[in-house]
N, CA, C and O of each residue as an XYZ file, in Angstrom:
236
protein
N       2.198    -25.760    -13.736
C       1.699    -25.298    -12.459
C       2.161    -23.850    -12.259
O       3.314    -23.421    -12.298
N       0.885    -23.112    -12.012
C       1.575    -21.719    -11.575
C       1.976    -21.403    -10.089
O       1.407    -21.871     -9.102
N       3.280    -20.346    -10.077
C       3.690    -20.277     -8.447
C       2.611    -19.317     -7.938
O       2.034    -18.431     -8.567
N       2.492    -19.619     -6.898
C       1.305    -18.632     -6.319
C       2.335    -17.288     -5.967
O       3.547    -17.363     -5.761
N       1.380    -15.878     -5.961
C       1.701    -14.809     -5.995
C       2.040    -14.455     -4.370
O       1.294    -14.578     -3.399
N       3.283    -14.024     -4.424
C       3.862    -13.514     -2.685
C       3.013    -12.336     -2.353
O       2.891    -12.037     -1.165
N       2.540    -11.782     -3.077
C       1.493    -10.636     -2.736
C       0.214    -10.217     -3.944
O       0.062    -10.821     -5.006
N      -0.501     -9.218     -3.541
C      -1.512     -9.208     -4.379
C      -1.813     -7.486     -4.059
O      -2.084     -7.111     -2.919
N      -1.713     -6.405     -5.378
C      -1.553     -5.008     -5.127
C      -2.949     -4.859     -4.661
O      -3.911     -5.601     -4.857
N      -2.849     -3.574     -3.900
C      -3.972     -3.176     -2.632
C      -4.846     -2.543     -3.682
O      -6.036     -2.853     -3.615
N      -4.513     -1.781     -4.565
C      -4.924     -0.744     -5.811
C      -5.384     -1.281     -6.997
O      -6.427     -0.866     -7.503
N      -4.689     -2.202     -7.521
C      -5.178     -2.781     -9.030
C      -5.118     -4.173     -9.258
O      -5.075     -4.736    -10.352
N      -5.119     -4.916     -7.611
C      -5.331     -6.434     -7.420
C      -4.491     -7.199     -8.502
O      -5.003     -8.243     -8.906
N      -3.532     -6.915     -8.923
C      -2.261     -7.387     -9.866
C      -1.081     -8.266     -9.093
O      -0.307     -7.566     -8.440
N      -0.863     -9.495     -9.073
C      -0.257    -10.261     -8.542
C       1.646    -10.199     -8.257
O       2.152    -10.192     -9.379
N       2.301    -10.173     -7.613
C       3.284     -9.645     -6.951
C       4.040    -10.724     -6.789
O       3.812    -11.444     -5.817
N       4.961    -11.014     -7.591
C       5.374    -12.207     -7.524
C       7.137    -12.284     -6.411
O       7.951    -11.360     -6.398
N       7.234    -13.103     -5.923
C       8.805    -12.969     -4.988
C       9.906    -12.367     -6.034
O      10.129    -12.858     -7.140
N      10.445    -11.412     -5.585
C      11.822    -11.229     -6.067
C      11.709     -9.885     -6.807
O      12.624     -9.205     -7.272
N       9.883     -9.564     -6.816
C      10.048     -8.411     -7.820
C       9.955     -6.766     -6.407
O       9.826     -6.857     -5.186
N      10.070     -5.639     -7.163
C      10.370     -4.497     -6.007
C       8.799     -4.249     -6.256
O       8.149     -4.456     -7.281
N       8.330     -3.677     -4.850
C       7.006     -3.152     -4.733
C       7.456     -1.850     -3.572
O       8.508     -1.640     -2.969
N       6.013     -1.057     -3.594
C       6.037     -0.055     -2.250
C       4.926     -0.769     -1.072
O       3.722     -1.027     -1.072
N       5.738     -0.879     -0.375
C       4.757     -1.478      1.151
C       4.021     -0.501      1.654
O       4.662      0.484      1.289
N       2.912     -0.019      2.372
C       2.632      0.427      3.049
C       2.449     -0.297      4.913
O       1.731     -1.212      5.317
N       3.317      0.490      5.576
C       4.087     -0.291      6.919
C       2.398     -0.319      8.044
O       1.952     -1.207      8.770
N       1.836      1.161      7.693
C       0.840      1.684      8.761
C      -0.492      0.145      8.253
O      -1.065     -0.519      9.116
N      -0.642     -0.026      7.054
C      -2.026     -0.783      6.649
C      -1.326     -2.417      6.732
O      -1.777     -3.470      7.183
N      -0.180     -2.108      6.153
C       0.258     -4.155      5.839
C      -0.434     -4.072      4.715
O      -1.358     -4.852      4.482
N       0.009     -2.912      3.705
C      -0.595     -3.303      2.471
C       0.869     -3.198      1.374
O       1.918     -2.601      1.617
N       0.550     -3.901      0.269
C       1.790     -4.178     -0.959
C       1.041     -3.264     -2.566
O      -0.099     -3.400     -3.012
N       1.648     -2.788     -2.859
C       1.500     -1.777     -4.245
C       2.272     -2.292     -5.422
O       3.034     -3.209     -5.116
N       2.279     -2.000     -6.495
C       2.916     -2.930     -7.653
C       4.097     -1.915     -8.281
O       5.122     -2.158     -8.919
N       3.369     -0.430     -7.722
C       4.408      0.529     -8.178
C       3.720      2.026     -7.146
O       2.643      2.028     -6.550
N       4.818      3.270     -7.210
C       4.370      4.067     -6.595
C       3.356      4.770     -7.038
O       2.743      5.633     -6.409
N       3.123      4.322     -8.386
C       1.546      5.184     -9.166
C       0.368      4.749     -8.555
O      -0.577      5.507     -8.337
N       0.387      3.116     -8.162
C      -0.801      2.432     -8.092
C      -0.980      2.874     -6.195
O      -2.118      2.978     -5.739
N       0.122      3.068     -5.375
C       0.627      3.995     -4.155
C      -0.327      4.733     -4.018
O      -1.347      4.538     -3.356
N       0.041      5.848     -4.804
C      -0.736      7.117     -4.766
C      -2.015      7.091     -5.218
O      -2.791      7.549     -4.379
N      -2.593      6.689     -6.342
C      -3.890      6.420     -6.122
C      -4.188      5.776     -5.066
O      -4.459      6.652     -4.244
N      -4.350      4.383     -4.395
C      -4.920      3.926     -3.267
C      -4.484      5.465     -2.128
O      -5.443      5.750     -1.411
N      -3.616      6.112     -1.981
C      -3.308      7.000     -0.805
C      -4.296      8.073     -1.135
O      -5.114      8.316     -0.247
N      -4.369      8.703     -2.152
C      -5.301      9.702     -2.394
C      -6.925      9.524     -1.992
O      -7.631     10.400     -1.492
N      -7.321      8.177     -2.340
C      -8.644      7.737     -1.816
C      -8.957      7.417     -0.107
O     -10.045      7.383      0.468
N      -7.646      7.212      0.417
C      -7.746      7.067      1.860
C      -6.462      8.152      2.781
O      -5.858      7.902      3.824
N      -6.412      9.149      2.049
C      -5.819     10.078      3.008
C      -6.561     10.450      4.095
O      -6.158     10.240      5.239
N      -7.385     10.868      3.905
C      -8.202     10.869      5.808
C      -7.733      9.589      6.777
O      -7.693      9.795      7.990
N      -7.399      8.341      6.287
C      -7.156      7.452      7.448
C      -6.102      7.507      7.289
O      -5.781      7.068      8.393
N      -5.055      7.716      6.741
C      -3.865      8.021      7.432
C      -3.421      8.575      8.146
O      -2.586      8.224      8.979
N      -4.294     10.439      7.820
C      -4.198     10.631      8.323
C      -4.501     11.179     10.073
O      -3.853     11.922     10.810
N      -5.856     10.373     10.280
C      -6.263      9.968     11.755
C      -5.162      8.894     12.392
O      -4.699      8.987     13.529
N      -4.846      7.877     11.447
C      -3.862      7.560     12.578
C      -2.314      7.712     12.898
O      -1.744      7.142     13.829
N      -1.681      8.633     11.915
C      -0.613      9.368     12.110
C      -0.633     10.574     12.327
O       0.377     11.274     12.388
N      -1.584     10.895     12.445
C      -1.321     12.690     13.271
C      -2.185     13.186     14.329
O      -3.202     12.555     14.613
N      -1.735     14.751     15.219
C      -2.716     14.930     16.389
C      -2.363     15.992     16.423
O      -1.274     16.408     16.029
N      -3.370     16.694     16.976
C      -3.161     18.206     17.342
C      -2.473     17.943     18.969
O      -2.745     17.007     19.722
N      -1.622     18.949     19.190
C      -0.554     18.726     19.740
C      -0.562     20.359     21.025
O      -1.092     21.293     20.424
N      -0.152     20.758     22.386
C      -0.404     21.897     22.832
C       1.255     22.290     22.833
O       1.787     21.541     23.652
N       2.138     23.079     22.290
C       3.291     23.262     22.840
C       3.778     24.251     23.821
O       4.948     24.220     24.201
């Protein structure tokens, strides 16, 4: 019987098993398998990050 996977990467859909280290992303609730597979998924959706972490600002 296989254990089912505690997560499943956002980037290369590669299964994430408990106990192993991943990079979370906190803003989506998404899990990465490493910071390579990170940065690709971030590079394809930098515009929505950054709409919802940043603002033009008057000081």
């Amino acid at each position: 019987m296989d254990a089912k996977p505690a997560a499943i990467c956002a980037a290369c859909n590669r299964a994430i098993n408990e106990g192993q280290s991943v990079t979370y992303d906190l803003l989506f609730d998404r899990y990465f398998c490493d910071n390579a597979c990170w940065s690709d998924w971030y590079a394809d959706n930098e515009a929505e990050h950054r709409r919802k972490w940043t603002e033009e600002v008057d000081l």
